[in-house]
C-alpha positions in Angstrom: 107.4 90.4 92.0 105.5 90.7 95.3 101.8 91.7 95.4 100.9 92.2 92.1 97.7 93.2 90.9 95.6 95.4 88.7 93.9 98.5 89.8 90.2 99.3 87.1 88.5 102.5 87.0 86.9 104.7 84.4 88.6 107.5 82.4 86.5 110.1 84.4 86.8 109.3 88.0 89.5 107.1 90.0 91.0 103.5 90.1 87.1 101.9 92.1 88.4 98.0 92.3 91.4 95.9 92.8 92.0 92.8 90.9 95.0 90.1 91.9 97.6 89.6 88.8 99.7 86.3 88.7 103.0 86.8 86.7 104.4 84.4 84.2 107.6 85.4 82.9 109.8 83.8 79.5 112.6 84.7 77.7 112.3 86.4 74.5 113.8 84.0 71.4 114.9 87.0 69.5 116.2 89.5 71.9 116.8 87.5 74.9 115.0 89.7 77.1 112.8 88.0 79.8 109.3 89.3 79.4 106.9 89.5 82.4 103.4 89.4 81.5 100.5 90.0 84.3 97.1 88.1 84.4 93.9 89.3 86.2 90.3 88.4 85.9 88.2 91.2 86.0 84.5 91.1 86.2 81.6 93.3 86.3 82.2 94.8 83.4 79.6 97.6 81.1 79.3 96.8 77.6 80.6 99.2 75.2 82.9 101.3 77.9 86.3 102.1 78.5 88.2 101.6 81.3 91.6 102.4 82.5 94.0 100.5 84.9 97.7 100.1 86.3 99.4 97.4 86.9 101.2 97.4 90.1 103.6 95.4 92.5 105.9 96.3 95.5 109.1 98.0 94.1 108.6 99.4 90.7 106.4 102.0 89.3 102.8 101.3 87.7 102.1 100.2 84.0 99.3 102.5 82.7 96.9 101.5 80.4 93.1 101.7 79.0 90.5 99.3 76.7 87.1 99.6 75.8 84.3 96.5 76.6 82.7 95.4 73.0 79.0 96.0 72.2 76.2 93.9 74.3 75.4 90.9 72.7 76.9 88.9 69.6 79.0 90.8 67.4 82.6 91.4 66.5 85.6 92.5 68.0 89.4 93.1 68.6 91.6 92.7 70.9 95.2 94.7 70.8 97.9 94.8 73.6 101.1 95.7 73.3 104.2 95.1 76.1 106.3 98.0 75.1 105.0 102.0 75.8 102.8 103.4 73.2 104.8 105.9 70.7 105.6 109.2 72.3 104.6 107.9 75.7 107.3 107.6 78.6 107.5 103.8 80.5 104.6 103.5 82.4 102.3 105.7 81.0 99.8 104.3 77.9 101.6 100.6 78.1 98.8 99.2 76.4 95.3 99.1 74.9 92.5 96.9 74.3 89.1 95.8 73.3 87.1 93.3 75.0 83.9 91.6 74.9 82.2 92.0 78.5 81.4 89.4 80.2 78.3 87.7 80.3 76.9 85.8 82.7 
């Protein structure tokens, strides 16, 4: 995969930054199906907002997905992803969801 990376916006407006992804890939012990997974740091991020972005590299279409930041301060949260499209969604559309704690700094 050439040129991946991971394109952040908000739900209202358009993709506003680009984030490089490295991809690590393994094979799957029970189906046997290698499994690419894409990491990106992404900073600068609001407490308690959601955010969508797309996954993208040269030669395939983009992964679509969305998450929210957790609350400001110390509190709890969840974090839920999920490598396969969301029920009733096509491939690439809704691929995964999440909640993260912003960062602080």
């Amino acid at each position: 995969m050439r040129r991946t990376r991971v394109l952040l916006g908000r739900p209202d407006g358009g993709f506003e930054r680009t984030a490089p992804a490295q991809t690590v890939s393994y094979t799957d012990s029970k189906s046997g199906q290698v499994v690419y997974a894409h990491h990106a740091r992404l900073e600068r991020l609001h407490a308690d907002k959601d955010y969508v972005y797309a996954v993208v590299h040269e030669g395939a279409e983009a992964e679509f997905g969305s998450f929210r930041t957790g609350p400001s301060g110390r509190s709890r949260f969840s974090f839920t992803t999920s490598a396969r499209p969301l029920p009733g969604r096509h491939r690439g559309r809704g691929a995964g969801a999440a909640v993260v704690p912003p960062v602080q700094r």
